[in-house]
C-alpha positions as CSV (number, residue, x, y, z in Angstrom):
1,X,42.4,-43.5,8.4
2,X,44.0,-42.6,4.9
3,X,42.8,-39.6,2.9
4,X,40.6,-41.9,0.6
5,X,38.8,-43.2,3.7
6,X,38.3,-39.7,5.1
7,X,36.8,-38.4,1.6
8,X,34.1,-41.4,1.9
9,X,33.1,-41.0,5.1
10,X,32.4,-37.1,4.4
11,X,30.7,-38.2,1.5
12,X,28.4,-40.3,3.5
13,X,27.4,-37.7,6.0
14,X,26.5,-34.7,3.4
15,X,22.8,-35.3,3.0
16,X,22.2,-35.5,-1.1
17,X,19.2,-33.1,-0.5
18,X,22.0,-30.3,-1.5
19,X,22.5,-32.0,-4.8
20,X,20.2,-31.0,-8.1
21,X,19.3,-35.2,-8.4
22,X,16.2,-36.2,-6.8
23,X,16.9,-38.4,-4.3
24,X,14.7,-41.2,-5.3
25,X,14.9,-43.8,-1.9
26,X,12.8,-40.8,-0.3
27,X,9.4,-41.6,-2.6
28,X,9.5,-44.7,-0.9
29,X,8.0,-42.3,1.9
30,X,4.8,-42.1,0.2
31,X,3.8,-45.6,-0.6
32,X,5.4,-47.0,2.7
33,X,2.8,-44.4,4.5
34,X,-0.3,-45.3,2.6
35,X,0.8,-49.5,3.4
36,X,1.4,-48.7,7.0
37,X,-1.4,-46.4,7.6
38,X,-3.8,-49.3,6.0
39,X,-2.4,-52.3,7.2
40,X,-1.3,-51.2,11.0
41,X,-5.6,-50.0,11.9
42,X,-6.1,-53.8,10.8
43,X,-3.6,-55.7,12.3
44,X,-3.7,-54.0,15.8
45,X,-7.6,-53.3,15.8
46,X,-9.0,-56.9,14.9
47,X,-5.6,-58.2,17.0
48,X,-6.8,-56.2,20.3
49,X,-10.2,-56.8,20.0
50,X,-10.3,-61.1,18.9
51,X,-7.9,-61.5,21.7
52,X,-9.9,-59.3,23.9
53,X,-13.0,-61.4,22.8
54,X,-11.5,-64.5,23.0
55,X,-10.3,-64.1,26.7
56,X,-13.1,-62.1,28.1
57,X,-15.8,-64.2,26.4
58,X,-17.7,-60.9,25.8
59,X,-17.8,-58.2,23.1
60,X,-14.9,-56.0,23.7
61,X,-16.4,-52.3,24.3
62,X,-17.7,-49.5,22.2
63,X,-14.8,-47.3,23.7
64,X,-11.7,-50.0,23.1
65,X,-12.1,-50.0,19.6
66,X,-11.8,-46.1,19.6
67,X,-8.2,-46.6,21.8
68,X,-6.5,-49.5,19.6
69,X,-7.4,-47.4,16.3
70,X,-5.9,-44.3,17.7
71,X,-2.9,-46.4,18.9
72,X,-2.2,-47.9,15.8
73,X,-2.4,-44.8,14.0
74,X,0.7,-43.3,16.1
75,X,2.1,-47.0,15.7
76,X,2.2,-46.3,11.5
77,X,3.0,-42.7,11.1
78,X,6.1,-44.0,13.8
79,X,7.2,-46.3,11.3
80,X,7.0,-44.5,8.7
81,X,9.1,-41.7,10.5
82,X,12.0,-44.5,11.6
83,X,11.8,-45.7,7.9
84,X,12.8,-41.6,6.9
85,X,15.0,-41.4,10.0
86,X,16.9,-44.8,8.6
87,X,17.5,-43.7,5.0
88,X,19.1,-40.8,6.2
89,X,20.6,-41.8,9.2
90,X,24.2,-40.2,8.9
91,X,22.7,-36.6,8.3
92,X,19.4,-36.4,9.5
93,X,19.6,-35.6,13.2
94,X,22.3,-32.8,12.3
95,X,19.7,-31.8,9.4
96,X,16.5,-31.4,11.9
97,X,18.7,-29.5,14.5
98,X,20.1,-26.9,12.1
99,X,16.5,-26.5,11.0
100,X,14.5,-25.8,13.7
101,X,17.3,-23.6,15.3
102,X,16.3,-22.0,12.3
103,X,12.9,-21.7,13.0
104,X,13.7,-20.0,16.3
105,X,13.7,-16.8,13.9
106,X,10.5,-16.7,12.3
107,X,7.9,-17.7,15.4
108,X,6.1,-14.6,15.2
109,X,5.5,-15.1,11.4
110,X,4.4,-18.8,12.0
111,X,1.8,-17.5,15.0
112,X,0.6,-14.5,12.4
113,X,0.0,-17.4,10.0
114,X,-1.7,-20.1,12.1
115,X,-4.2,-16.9,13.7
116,X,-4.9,-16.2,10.2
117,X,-5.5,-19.4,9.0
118,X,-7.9,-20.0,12.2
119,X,-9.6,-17.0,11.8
120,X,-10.2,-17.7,7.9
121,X,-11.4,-21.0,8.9
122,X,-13.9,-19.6,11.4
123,X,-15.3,-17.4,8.8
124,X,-16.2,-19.9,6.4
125,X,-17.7,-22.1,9.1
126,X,-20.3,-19.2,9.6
127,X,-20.3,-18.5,5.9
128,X,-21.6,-21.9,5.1
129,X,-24.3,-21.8,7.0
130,X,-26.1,-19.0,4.8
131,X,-25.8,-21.8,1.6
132,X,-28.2,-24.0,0.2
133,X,-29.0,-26.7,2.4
134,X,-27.3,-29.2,0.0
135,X,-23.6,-26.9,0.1
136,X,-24.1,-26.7,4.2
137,X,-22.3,-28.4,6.8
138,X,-21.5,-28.3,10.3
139,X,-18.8,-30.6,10.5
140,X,-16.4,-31.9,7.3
141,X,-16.6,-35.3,6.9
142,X,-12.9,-35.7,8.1
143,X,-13.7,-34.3,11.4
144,X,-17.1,-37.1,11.6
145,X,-14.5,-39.6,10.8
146,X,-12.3,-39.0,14.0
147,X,-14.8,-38.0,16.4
148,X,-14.8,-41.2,18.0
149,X,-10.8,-40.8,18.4
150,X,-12.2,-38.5,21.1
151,X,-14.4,-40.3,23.2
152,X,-12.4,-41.4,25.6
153,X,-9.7,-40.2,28.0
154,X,-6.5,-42.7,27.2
155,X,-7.4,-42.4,23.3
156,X,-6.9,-38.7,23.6
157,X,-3.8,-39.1,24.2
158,X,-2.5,-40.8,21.4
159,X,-5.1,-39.0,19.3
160,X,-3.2,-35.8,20.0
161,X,0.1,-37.4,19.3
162,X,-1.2,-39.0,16.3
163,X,-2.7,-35.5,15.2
164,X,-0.9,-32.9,16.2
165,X,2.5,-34.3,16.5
166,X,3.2,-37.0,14.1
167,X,0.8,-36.7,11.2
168,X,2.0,-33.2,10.6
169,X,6.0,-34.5,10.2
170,X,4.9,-37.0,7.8
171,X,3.0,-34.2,6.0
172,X,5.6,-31.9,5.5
173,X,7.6,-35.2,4.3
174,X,5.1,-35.8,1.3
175,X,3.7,-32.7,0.6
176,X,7.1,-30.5,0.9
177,X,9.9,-31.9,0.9
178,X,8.8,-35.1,-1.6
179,X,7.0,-33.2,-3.8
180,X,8.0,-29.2,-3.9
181,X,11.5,-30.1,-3.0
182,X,12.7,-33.7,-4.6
183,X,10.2,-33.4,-7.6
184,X,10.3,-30.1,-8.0
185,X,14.3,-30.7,-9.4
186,X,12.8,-32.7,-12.5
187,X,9.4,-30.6,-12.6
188,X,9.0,-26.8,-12.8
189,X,8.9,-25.7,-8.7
190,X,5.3,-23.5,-9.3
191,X,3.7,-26.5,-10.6
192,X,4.8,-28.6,-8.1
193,X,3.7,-26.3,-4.8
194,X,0.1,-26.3,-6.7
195,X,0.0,-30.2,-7.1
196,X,1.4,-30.7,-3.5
197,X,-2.2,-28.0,-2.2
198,X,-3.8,-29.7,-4.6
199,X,-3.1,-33.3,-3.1
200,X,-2.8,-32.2,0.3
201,X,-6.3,-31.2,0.5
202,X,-7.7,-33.5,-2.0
203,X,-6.4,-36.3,0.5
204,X,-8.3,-34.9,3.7
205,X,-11.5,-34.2,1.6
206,X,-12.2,-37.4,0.0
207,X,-15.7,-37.9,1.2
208,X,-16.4,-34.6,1.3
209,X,-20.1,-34.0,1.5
210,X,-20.1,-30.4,0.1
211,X,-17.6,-28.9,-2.0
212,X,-16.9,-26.0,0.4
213,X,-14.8,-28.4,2.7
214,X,-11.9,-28.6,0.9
215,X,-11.5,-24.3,1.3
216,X,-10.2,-25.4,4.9
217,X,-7.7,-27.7,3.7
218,X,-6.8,-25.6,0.7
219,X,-6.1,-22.7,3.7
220,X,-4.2,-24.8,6.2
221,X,-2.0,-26.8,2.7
222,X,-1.4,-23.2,1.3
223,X,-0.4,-21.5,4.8
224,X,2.1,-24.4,5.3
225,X,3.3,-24.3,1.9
226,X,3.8,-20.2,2.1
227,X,5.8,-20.0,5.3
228,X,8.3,-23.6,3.6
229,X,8.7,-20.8,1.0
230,X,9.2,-17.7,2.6
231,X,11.6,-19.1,5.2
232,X,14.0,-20.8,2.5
233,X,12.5,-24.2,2.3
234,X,12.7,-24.8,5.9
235,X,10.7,-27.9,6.6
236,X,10.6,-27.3,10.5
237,X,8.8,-23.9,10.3
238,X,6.1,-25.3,8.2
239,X,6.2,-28.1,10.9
240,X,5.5,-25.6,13.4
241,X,2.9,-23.9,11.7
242,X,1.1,-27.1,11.2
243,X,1.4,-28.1,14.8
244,X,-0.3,-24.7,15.5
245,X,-3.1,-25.1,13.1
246,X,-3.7,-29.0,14.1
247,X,-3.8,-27.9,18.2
248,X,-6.9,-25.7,17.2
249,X,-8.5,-28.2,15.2
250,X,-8.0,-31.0,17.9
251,X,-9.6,-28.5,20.6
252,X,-11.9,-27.7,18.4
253,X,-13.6,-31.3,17.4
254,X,-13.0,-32.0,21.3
255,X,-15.2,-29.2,22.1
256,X,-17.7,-30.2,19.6
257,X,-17.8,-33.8,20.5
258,X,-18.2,-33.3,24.1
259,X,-20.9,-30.4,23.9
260,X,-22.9,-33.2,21.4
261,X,-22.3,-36.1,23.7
262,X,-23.3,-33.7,27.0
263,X,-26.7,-33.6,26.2
């Protein structure tokens, strides 16, 4: 291999994130997510459930709805993770390594974090029960819309995969390395971490029902967002963190789904 060869080849394993240009193939993250997370439910859902129909004779049941949503779920964010994995194939596994040997350093901060965050959460779950009637709620309206993810024993499982484990990579994708990191080269860095809160929680509160919903998103978006920070822009700490704060929640709705559906 001559020297020009070499030179190449280095250049193709030195991930461009290093460089001050935005690397512009990675926004393809964010429309590819919002296509596969839309089209994958559909396809697999009414796929599973006409063929179901169609060779049973019968109405599929209640329950196998609940199991081929939460599988296609972990079906799209999985794409959309290969799709990442594949634009950056000659850096990426050497990338994630370095990164959460990294993180090895800061797992008490990231515990510290995730108790506060849980704790602040908990707080305003009692707080907002002394409002008007019209600012109350019990549940956020994200939480009503996976409940039934819950219901049954095999759609657990890829509920919590979906959750705790994937949904949180892609996150930290968008919201920290797309937007705070890639953007934030072209647009001023401060404005950028407030836009990427902003979005994150705006994106999980949609529907919201009262406006005091979105303080748990804003808590969980801002927690991640600190500790991607503190730590030196390390995407696998805020990774972490997430994971921590999504194994609460996901214990949490189980527990309130399962008390409801007891009685």
């Amino acid at each position: 291999m001559n020297r020009e060869t070499q030179s190449i080849e280095k250049k193709r394993h030195i991930p461009l994130w290093n460089t001050k240009k935005v690397v512009k193939k990675d926004i393809l993250l964010i429309p590819a997510y919002i296509f596969f997370q839309s089209i994958i439910p559909i396809i697999v859902v009414f796929g599973t459930l006409g063929i179901t129909a169609m060779i049973t004779q019968h109405a599929p049941p209640a329950w196998f709805y609940n199991l081929s949503l939460s599988i296609s779920f972990v079906l799209a964010q999985g794409l959309v993770l290969m799709l990442f994995f594949a634009l950056h194939k000659f850096y990426i596994a050497s990338v994630a390594s370095r990164q959460f040997k990294n993180a090895k350093k800061y797992v008490r901060q990231i515990l510290i974090v995730v108790m506060i965050t849980f704790v602040l959460m908990l707080l305003i779950e009692w707080f907002v029960q002394w409002l008007p009637a019209s600012l109350r709620f019990s549940a956020t309206q994200y939480e009503r819309r996976v409940e039934g993810l819950f219901l049954h024993p095999i759609a657990l499982c890829f509920t919590f995969i979906s959750m705790v484990i994937l949904r949180p990579m892609i996150e930290q994708l968008i919201y920290r390395h797309i937007i705070i990191h890639e953007l934030g080269k072209k647009w001023n860095k401060k404005i950028m971490i407030v836009i990427s809160i902003v979005i994150e929680s705006i994106v999980h509160t949609y529907d919201m029902a009262s406006i005091f919903e979105i303080i748990p998103y804003l808590l969980i978006a801002s927690g991640a967002t600190y500790l991607y920070i503190r730590t030196g822009q390390n995407l696998a700490v805020a990774y972490l963190y997430q994971v921590g704060v999504q194994c609460f929640i996901f214990l949490e709705i189980l527990s309130k789904v399962y008390i409801f559906y007891s009685y």
